[in-house]
N, C-alpha and C positions, 0 to 999 in steps of 0.2 A: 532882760530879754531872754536870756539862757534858760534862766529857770523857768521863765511862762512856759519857753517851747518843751522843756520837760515833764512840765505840770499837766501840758496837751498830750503830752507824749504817753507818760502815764494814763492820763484818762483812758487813751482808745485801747492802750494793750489790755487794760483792767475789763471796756466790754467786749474782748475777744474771747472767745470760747470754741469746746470741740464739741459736737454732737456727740461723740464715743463718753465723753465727760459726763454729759446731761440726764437726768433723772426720765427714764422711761413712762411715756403717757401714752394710755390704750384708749378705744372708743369704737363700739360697736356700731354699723348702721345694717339697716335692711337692704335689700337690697330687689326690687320689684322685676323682673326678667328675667331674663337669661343672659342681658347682654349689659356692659359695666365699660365706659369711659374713665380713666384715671387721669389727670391733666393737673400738673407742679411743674412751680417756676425755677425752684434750688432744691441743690440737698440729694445725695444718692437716695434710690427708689428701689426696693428686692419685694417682690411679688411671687407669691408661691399659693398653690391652693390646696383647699380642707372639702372634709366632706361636711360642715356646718353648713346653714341655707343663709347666713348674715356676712360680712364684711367686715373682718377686726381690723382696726389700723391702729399701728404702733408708730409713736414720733420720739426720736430725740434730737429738744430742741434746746439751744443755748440762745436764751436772749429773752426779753421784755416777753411776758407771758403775753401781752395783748398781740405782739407783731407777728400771731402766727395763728392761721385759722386753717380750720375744716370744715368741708360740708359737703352731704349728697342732695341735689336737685336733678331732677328730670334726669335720671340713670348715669352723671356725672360724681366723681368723686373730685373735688378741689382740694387740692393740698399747697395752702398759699403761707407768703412768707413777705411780710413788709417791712425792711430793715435802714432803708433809705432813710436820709438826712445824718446832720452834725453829731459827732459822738455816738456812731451808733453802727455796731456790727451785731451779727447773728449765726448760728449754724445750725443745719438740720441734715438727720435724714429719717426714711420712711420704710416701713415693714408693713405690706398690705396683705392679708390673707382674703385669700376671696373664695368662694363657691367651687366646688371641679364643675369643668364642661361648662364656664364660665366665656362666651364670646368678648374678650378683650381687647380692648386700646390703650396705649398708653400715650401719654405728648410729655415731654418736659423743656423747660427752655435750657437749664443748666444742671450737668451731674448725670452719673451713671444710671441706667435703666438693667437692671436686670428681672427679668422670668425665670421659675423654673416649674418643668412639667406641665404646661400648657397641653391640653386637650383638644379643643377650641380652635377656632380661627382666632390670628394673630395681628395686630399691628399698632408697632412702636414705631415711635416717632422723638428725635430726639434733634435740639437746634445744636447743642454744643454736651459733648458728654458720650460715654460710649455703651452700644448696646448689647446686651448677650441674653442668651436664649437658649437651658439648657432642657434635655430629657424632654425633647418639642416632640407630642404625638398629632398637633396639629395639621388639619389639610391645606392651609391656608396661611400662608403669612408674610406679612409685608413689612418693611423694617429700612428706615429713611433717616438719616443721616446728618446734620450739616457739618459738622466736626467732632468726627468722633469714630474707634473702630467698631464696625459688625460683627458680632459671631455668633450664629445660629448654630445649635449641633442638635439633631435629627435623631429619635427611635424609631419611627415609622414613616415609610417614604409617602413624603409630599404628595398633593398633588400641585401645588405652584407655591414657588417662593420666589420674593420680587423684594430686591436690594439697591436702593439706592443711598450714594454717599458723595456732597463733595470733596471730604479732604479724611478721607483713613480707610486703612489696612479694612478688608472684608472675607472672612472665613465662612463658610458653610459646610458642614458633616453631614453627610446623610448616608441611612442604610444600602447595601448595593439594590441595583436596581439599573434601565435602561433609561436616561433622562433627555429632555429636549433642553439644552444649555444657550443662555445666549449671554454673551461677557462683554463689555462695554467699556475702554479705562482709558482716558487720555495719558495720564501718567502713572505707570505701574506696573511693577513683573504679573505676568499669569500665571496661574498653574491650575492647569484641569483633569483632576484624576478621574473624573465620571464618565462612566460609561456613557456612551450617547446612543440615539434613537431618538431620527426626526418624528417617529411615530406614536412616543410615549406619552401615558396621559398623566404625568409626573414631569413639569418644567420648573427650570432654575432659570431666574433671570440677575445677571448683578451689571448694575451702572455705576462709573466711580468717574469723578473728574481726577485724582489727584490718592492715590492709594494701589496697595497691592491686591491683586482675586486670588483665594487660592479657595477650590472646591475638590473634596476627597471623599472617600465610601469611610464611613464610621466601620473601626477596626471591631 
Protein backbone atom coordinates (compact mmCIF):
# COMPACT_ATOMS: atom_id res chain seq x y z
CA UNK A 1 0.00 0.00 0.00
CA UNK A 2 2.99 2.44 0.83
CA UNK A 3 4.41 2.17 -2.30
CA UNK A 4 1.06 2.50 -4.60
CA UNK A 5 0.57 5.74 -2.51
CA UNK A 6 4.20 6.83 -3.61
CA UNK A 7 3.81 5.63 -7.07
CA UNK A 8 0.56 8.24 -7.01
CA UNK A 9 2.50 10.42 -5.34
CA UNK A 10 5.10 10.43 -7.88
CA UNK A 11 2.78 10.62 -10.75
CA UNK A 12 1.16 14.06 -9.81
CA UNK A 13 4.43 15.78 -8.71
CA UNK A 14 5.90 14.58 -12.30
CA UNK A 15 2.59 16.58 -14.05
CA UNK A 16 3.23 19.61 -12.02
CA UNK A 17 4.85 22.32 -13.60
CA UNK A 18 5.69 26.30 -13.75
CA UNK A 19 4.64 28.43 -16.62
CA UNK A 20 8.17 30.45 -15.94
CA UNK A 21 9.60 26.81 -16.87
CA UNK A 22 7.49 26.48 -20.14
CA UNK A 23 8.56 26.93 -23.70
CA UNK A 24 7.04 30.28 -25.04
CA UNK A 25 4.01 30.03 -27.77
CA UNK A 26 3.07 33.20 -29.86
CA UNK A 27 -0.09 33.69 -32.04
CA UNK A 28 -1.21 36.67 -33.94
CA UNK A 29 -4.97 37.44 -34.42
CA UNK A 30 -6.71 40.59 -36.04
CA UNK A 31 -8.30 42.30 -34.48
CA UNK A 32 -11.81 44.17 -36.36
CA UNK A 33 -12.60 47.57 -34.02
CA UNK A 34 -11.47 49.52 -31.86
CA UNK A 35 -12.95 47.75 -29.05
CA UNK A 36 -11.22 44.10 -27.63
CA UNK A 37 -12.85 41.79 -24.76
CA UNK A 38 -10.00 39.54 -23.19
CA UNK A 39 -11.83 36.78 -20.76
CA UNK A 40 -9.29 33.76 -19.00
CA UNK A 41 -10.13 31.31 -16.45
CA UNK A 42 -6.21 30.83 -14.78
CA UNK A 43 -2.80 31.82 -15.10
CA UNK A 44 -1.43 35.60 -14.51
CA UNK A 45 -2.45 38.07 -17.53
CA UNK A 46 0.14 41.51 -18.46
CA UNK A 47 -1.36 43.33 -21.23
CA UNK A 48 0.57 46.37 -22.55
CA UNK A 49 -0.03 47.98 -26.10
CA UNK A 50 1.94 48.41 -29.53
CA UNK A 51 1.48 50.56 -32.42
CA UNK A 52 0.84 47.16 -34.66
CA UNK A 53 -2.99 47.07 -35.93
CA UNK A 54 -3.13 43.00 -34.78
CA UNK A 55 -3.07 41.20 -31.32
CA UNK A 56 0.15 39.07 -30.44
CA UNK A 57 -0.61 36.82 -27.57
CA UNK A 58 2.19 35.02 -25.88
CA UNK A 59 1.30 31.82 -23.56
CA UNK A 60 3.40 29.92 -21.11
CA UNK A 61 1.81 26.89 -20.75
CA UNK A 62 2.95 23.74 -18.57
CA UNK A 63 0.73 20.82 -19.33
CA UNK A 64 -0.95 18.52 -22.14
CA UNK A 65 -0.63 20.76 -25.24
CA UNK A 66 -4.45 19.88 -26.04
CA UNK A 67 -5.86 21.38 -22.31
CA UNK A 68 -5.14 24.90 -23.40
CA UNK A 69 -6.88 26.91 -26.13
CA UNK A 70 -7.30 30.35 -27.87
CA UNK A 71 -9.41 32.14 -29.82
CA UNK A 72 -10.80 35.49 -31.13
CA UNK A 73 -14.74 35.43 -32.08
CA UNK A 74 -17.09 38.40 -32.26
CA UNK A 75 -14.26 41.00 -30.59
CA UNK A 76 -13.60 38.39 -27.65
CA UNK A 77 -10.18 36.95 -26.91
CA UNK A 78 -10.54 33.48 -24.88
CA UNK A 79 -7.66 32.33 -23.13
CA UNK A 80 -8.90 28.92 -21.69
CA UNK A 81 -7.38 26.23 -19.69
CA UNK A 82 -8.82 22.57 -19.08
CA UNK A 83 -6.96 20.78 -16.50
CA UNK A 84 -9.50 19.03 -14.51
CA UNK A 85 -9.75 15.20 -13.86
CA UNK A 86 -7.34 12.24 -12.22
CA UNK A 87 -3.54 12.93 -12.67
CA UNK A 88 -3.67 15.90 -14.17
CA UNK A 89 -2.22 19.61 -13.26
CA UNK A 90 -1.23 22.55 -15.48
CA UNK A 91 0.22 26.09 -15.41
CA UNK A 92 -0.22 29.14 -17.49
CA UNK A 93 0.29 32.67 -17.91
CA UNK A 94 -0.36 35.26 -20.61
CA UNK A 95 1.39 38.40 -22.35
CA UNK A 96 -1.29 40.21 -24.63
CA UNK A 97 -0.03 42.95 -26.79
CA UNK A 98 -2.87 44.65 -28.35
CA UNK A 99 -3.41 47.85 -30.61
CA UNK A 100 -2.80 51.64 -28.64
CA UNK A 101 -6.19 53.40 -28.12
CA UNK A 102 -7.54 50.02 -27.90
CA UNK A 103 -11.22 50.19 -25.68
CA UNK A 104 -10.47 47.34 -23.31
CA UNK A 105 -11.90 44.53 -20.86
CA UNK A 106 -10.49 42.29 -19.17
CA UNK A 107 -12.50 39.28 -16.86
CA UNK A 108 -10.53 36.50 -15.35
CA UNK A 109 -11.79 33.90 -12.90
CA UNK A 110 -8.24 33.12 -11.26
CA UNK A 111 -4.73 35.09 -11.22
CA UNK A 112 -3.35 38.51 -11.41
CA UNK A 113 -4.60 41.01 -14.07
CA UNK A 114 -2.15 43.60 -14.89
CA UNK A 115 -2.46 46.77 -17.70
CA UNK A 116 0.11 48.91 -18.57
CA UNK A 117 -0.34 52.34 -20.37
CA UNK A 118 -3.85 52.19 -21.23
CA UNK A 119 -5.27 54.95 -23.42
CA UNK A 120 -8.65 53.99 -23.63
CA UNK A 121 -11.55 53.39 -21.49
CA UNK A 122 -10.88 50.61 -19.03
CA UNK A 123 -12.35 47.79 -17.30
CA UNK A 124 -11.00 44.76 -15.36
CA UNK A 125 -12.83 42.51 -13.78
CA UNK A 126 -11.19 39.98 -11.68
CA UNK A 127 -13.23 36.93 -9.48
CA UNK A 128 -10.17 36.05 -7.28
CA UNK A 129 -6.57 37.60 -8.25
CA UNK A 130 -5.32 41.16 -7.98
CA UNK A 131 -5.48 43.94 -10.28
CA UNK A 132 -3.09 46.79 -11.40
CA UNK A 133 -3.12 49.36 -13.74
CA UNK A 134 -0.10 51.39 -14.49
CA UNK A 135 0.98 54.74 -16.75
CA UNK A 136 -3.46 54.78 -16.99
CA UNK A 137 -4.05 57.93 -19.54
CA UNK A 138 -7.43 56.54 -19.70
CA UNK A 139 -10.87 58.73 -19.06
CA UNK A 140 -12.73 55.92 -17.94
CA UNK A 141 -12.14 52.98 -15.82
CA UNK A 142 -13.71 50.53 -13.95
CA UNK A 143 -12.05 47.83 -11.91
CA UNK A 144 -14.19 45.04 -9.79
CA UNK A 145 -12.77 42.76 -7.44
CA UNK A 146 -13.93 39.63 -5.57
CA UNK A 147 -10.71 38.84 -3.92
CA UNK A 148 -8.05 40.45 -4.72
CA UNK A 149 -6.03 44.16 -4.24
CA UNK A 150 -6.74 47.21 -6.69
CA UNK A 151 -4.21 49.64 -7.81
CA UNK A 152 -4.89 51.92 -10.47
CA UNK A 153 -1.89 54.60 -10.72
CA UNK A 154 -2.99 57.63 -13.15
CA UNK A 155 -0.87 60.07 -15.77
CA UNK A 156 -3.70 61.92 -16.77
CA UNK A 157 -6.51 62.94 -14.60
CA UNK A 158 -9.64 60.92 -14.98
CA UNK A 159 -12.67 61.83 -15.71
CA UNK A 160 -14.42 58.67 -13.54
CA UNK A 161 -12.82 55.91 -11.97
CA UNK A 162 -15.30 53.28 -10.11
CA UNK A 163 -13.66 50.62 -7.66
CA UNK A 164 -15.28 47.97 -6.33
CA UNK A 165 -13.95 45.09 -4.18
CA UNK A 166 -15.14 42.54 -1.55
CA UNK A 167 -12.05 41.52 0.20
CA UNK A 168 -8.64 43.61 -0.63
CA UNK A 169 -6.58 46.63 0.01
CA UNK A 170 -7.59 49.35 -3.05
CA UNK A 171 -5.01 52.24 -4.15
CA UNK A 172 -5.50 54.72 -6.61
CA UNK A 173 -2.74 57.55 -7.84
CA UNK A 174 -3.85 60.12 -9.70
CA UNK A 175 -2.32 63.62 -11.01
CA UNK A 176 -3.40 66.61 -8.79
CA UNK A 177 -6.29 67.99 -9.63
CA UNK A 178 -9.97 69.01 -7.84
CA UNK A 179 -11.90 65.57 -7.65
CA UNK A 180 -15.56 64.57 -6.46
CA UNK A 181 -14.56 61.37 -4.09
CA UNK A 182 -16.96 59.09 -2.81
CA UNK A 183 -15.34 56.10 -0.39
CA UNK A 184 -17.43 53.18 0.81
CA UNK A 185 -15.58 50.30 3.33
CA UNK A 186 -17.30 48.24 5.72
CA UNK A 187 -14.03 47.10 7.07
CA UNK A 188 -10.89 49.26 6.44
CA UNK A 189 -8.53 52.24 7.37
CA UNK A 190 -9.09 55.27 4.80
CA UNK A 191 -6.86 57.62 3.72
CA UNK A 192 -7.73 60.51 1.27
CA UNK A 193 -5.14 62.67 0.16
CA UNK A 194 -7.27 64.22 -2.85
CA UNK A 195 -8.21 67.33 -3.18
CA UNK A 196 -11.92 67.58 -3.41
CA UNK A 197 -14.47 69.60 -5.48
CA UNK A 198 -18.20 68.66 -5.36
CA UNK A 199 -18.02 70.39 -8.58
CA UNK A 200 -15.32 68.60 -10.59
CA UNK A 201 -15.72 66.82 -13.73
CA UNK A 202 -13.13 64.17 -12.66
CA UNK A 203 -14.72 61.59 -9.92
CA UNK A 204 -13.35 58.72 -7.92
CA UNK A 205 -15.61 56.37 -6.68
CA UNK A 206 -14.16 53.22 -4.34
CA UNK A 207 -16.43 50.46 -2.64
CA UNK A 208 -14.93 47.81 -0.48
CA UNK A 209 -16.79 45.32 1.93
CA UNK A 210 -13.57 44.22 3.57
CA UNK A 211 -9.97 46.20 2.70
CA UNK A 212 -8.13 49.39 3.08
CA UNK A 213 -8.96 52.93 0.51
CA UNK A 214 -6.18 54.85 0.29
CA UNK A 215 -6.29 57.70 -2.59
CA UNK A 216 -3.13 60.13 -3.10
CA UNK A 217 -2.00 62.95 -6.06
CA UNK A 218 0.79 60.87 -8.15
CA UNK A 219 4.18 62.57 -6.86
Amino acid sequence: MKRALLLIAAILLSGCGSADDAKPETRTFDLAGTALTIAKDNGDLAVRFGDDDTIRATRWFAGEPSDATWELADGTLRLATDCSGPFKSCAVRYEIVVPRATVLTVSGDNGAIGVDAPTADLTLQSTSGSISATGVASGNVKATSGNGTVDLAFTKAPATVDVTTDNGAVTVSVPPAGYRVTIKTDNGEVRNELPTDPASSHSVAVRTENGAVTLRTAS
